[in-house]
C-alpha positions as CSV (number, residue, x, y, z in Angstrom):
1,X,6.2,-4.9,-6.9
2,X,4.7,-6.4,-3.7
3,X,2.9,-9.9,-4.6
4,X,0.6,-11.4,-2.4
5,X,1.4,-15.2,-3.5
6,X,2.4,-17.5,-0.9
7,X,3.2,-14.7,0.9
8,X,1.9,-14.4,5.1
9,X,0.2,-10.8,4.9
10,X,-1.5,-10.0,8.7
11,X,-3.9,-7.6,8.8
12,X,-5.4,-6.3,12.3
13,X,-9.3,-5.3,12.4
14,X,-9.6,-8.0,9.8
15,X,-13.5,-8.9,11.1
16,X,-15.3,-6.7,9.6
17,X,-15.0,-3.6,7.1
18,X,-12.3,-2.5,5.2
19,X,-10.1,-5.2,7.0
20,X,-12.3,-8.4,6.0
21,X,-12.8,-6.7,2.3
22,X,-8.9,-6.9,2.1
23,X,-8.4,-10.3,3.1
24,X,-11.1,-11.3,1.0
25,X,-8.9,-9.6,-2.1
26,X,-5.5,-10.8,-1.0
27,X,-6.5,-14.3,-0.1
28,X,-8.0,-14.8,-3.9
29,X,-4.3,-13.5,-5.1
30,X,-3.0,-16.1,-3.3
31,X,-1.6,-14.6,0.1
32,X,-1.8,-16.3,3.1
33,X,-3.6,-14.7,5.6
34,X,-3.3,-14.2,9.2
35,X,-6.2,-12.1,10.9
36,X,-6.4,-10.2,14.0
37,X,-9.2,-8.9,15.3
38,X,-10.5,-8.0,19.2
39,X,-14.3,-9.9,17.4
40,X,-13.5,-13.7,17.6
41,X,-16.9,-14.6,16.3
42,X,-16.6,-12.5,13.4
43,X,-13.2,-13.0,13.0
44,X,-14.0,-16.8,12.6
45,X,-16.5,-16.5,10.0
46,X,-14.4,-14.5,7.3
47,X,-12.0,-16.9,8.3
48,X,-14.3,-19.2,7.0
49,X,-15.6,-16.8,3.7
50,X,-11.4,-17.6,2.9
51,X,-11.5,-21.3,3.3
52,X,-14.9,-21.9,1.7
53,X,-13.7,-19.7,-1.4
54,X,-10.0,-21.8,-1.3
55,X,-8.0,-19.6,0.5
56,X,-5.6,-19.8,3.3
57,X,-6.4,-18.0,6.8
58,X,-5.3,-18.3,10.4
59,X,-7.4,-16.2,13.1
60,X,-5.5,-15.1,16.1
61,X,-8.1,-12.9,19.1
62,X,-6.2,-9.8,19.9
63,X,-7.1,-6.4,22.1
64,X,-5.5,-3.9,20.2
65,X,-6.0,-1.6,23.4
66,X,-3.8,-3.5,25.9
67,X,-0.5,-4.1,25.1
68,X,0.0,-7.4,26.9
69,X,-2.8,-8.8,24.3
70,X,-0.4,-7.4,21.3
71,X,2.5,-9.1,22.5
72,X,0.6,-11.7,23.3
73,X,-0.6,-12.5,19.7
74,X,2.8,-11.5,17.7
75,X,4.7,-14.1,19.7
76,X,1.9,-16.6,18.8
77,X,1.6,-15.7,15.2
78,X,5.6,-15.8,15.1
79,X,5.8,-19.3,16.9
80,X,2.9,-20.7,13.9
81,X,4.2,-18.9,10.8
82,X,7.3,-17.3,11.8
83,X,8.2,-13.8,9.9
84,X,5.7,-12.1,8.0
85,X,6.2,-10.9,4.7
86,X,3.0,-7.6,4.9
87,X,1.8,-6.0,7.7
88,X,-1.0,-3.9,7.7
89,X,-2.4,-1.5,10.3
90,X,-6.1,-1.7,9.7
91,X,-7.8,-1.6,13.0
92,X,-9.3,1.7,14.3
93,X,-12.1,3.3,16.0
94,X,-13.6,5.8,16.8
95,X,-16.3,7.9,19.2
96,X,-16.8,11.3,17.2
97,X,-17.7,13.0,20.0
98,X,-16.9,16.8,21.1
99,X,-13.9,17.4,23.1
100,X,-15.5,18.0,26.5
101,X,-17.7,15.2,26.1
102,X,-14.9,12.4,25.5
103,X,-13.6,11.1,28.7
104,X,-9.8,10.3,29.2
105,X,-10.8,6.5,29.2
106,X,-12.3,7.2,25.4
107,X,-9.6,9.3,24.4
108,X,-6.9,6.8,25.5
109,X,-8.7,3.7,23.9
110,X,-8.6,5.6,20.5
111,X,-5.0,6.2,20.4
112,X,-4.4,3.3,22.1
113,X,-5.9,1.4,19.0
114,X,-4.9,4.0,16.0
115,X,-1.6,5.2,17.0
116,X,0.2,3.0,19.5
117,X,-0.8,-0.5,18.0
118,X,0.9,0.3,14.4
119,X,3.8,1.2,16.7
120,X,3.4,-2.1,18.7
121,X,3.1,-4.2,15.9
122,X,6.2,-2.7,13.7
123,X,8.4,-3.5,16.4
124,X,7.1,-7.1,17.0
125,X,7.5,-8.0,13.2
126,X,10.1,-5.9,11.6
127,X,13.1,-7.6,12.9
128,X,11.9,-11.0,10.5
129,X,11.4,-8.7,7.5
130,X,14.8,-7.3,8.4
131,X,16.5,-10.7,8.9
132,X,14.7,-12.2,5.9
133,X,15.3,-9.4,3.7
134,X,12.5,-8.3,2.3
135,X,9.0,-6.7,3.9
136,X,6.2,-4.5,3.5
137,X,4.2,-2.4,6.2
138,X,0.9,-0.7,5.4
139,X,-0.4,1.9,7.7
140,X,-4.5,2.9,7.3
141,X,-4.7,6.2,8.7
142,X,-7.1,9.1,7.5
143,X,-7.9,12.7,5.1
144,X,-9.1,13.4,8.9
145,X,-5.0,13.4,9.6
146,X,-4.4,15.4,7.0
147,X,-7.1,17.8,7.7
148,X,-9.0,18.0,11.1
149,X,-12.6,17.8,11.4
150,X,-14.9,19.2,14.7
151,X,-16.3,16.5,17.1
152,X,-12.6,14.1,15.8
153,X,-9.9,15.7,18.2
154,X,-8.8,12.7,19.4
155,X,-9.5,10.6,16.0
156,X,-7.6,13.1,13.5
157,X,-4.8,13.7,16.2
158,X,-4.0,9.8,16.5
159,X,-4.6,9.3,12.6
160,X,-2.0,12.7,12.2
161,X,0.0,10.6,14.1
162,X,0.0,7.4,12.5
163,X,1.2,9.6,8.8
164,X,4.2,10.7,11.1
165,X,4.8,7.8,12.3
166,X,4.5,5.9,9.0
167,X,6.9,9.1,7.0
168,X,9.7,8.4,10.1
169,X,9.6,4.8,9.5
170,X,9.8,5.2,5.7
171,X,12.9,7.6,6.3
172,X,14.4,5.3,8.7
173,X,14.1,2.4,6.8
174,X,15.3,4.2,3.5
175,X,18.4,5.7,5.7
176,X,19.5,2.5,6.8
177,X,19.2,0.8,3.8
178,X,16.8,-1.7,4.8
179,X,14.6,-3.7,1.9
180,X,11.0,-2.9,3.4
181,X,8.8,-0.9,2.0
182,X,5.9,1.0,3.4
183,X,2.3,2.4,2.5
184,X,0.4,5.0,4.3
185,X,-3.3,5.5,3.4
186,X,-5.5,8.4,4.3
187,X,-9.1,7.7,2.6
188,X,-12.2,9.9,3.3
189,X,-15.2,9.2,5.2
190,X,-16.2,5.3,4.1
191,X,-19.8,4.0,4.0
192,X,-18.5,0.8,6.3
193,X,-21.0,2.2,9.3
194,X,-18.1,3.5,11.4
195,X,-19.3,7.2,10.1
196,X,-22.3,6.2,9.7
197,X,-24.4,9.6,9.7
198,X,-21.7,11.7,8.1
199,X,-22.3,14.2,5.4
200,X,-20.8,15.4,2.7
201,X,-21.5,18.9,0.6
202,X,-19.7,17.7,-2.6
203,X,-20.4,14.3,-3.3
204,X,-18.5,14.4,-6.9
205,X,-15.5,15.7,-4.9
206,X,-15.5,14.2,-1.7
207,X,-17.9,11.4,-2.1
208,X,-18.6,8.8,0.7
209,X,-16.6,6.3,-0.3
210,X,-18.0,2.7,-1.2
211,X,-15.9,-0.2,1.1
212,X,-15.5,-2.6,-1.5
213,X,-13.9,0.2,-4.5
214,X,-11.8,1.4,-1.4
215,X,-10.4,-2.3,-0.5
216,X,-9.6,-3.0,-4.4
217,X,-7.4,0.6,-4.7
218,X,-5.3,-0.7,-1.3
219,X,-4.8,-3.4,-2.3
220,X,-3.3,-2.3,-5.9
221,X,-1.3,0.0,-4.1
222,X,0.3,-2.0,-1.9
223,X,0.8,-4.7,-5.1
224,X,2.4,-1.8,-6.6
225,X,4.5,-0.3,-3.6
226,X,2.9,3.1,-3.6
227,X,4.1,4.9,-1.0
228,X,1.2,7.3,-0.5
229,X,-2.5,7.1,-0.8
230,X,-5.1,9.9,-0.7
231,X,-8.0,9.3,-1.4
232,X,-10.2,10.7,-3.2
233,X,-7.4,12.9,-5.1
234,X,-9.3,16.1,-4.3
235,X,-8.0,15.7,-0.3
236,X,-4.7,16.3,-1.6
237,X,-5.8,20.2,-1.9
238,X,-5.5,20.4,1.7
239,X,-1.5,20.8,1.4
240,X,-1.2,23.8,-0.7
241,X,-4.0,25.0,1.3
242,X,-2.0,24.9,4.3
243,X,0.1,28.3,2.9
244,X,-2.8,30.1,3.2
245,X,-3.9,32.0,6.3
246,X,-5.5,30.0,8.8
247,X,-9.0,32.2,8.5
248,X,-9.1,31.3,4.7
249,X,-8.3,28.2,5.3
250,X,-11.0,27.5,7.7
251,X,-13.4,29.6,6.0
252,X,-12.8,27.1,3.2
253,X,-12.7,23.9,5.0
254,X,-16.1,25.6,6.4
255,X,-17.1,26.1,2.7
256,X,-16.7,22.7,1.4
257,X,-18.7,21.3,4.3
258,X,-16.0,19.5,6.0
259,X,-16.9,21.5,9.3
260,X,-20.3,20.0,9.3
261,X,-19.6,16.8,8.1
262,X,-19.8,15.0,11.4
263,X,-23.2,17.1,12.8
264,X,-25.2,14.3,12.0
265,X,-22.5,11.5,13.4
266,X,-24.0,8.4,14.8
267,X,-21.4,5.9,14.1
268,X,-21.5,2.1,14.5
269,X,-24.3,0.2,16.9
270,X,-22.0,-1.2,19.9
């Protein structure tokens, strides 16, 4: 069991969303946050939510797109607090637009954040788990990684990529013995504003999911070392619907409105 007392938990995209929800939850179990986020000013003021409510929190700026800024803030937050005891991946983004309509600075800038910062950020704070013997690294990827969605090429490819990376790292780690556990997360569309506009056909089986209910399950997950979570349960259909043929596969992916449900996409106000 993972418990968050006393213990330095980091969490990237921690100014908003699902990322401030979960520091707000870990800080009352007593963990000791440290918060990045590329959103200073809002970075600050859940900072603040933590202190006000009795909590610990350190804020640390951080462009998740440029790898300088990455390094940057890991050899900061290693110089204040030294090795931390969870990591989680949290930050992501996203355009939703069709293929041809995404440029190649768009496409970049969303893998740059999804897929090569959880790489980035393993390899800056792994080697203190390692040496202190103990860890725990929590990758938030997506159902959209598990099963694609129109007008999300470059979102469910990066978020595909982020469960690979997270199962490789999981083997790896178990291979070599090492005492670090990790959690991969793939939740369904969440009523946060980054989908905002999204629909859904079946709402008792693939409802849009409320923030804070979404927050409390990862967090009991990650107390509990789980090292998979789907949510909701019915996503999990999509691997035995993989053995079918791909034109009744789409045809039900088409059926339970999962085709569609970025048509009315309008996503987050800059």
């Amino acid at each position: 069991m993972t418990d968050f007392r006393n213990r330095k938990v980091l969490i990237t995209g921690a100014a908003s969303g699902i990322g401030r929800l979960m520091a707000l939850k870990i800080a009352g179990k007593g963990g000791r946050l440290i918060l990045w986020d590329v959103d200073a000013a809002h970075l600050d003021a859940v900072a603040a939510e933590i202190a006000a409510a009795g909590g610990q929190a350190s804020v640390v700026a951080c462009n998740l797109v440029e790898r300088e800024s990455i390094e940057a803030a890991a050899a900061r937050t290693l110089a204040e607090h030294g090795a931390v005891d969870v990591l989680i991946n949290n930050a992501g983004i996203v355009d939703g637009k069709p293929l041809l309509q995404a440029s190649d600075e768009e496409i970049a800038r969303t893998f740059a954040v999804n897929t090569l910062a959880p790489f980035r950020t393993v390899r800056a704070f792994l080697p203190g788990m390692l040496a202190q013997g103990a860890g725990h690294i929590v990758t938030i990827a997506s159902a959209s990684g598990i099963a694609a969605v129109p007008r999300l090429a470059d979102y469910s490819a990066s978020k595909a990529a982020a469960i690979a990376f997270d199962e490789s790292l999981r083997l790896e780690l178990k291979h070599d013995g090492a005492p670090v556990r990790t959690t991969v997360v793939c939740p369904y569309y969440i009523a946060t504003g980054m989908f905002e506009g999204v629909r859904t056909r079946f709402p008792l089986l693939l409802p849009i999911m409320k923030p804070e209910a979404v927050a409390a399950r990862i967090v009991r997950a990650i107390e509990r070392d789980e090292s998979r979570l789907i949510l909701p349960w019915f996503v999990r259909c999509a691997f035995p619907l993989r053995l079918l043929p791909t034109a009744w596969f789409d045809a039900l992916m088409n059926f339970f409105g999962i085709t569609k449900s970025m048509d009315a996409f309008t996503g987050r106000k800059k």
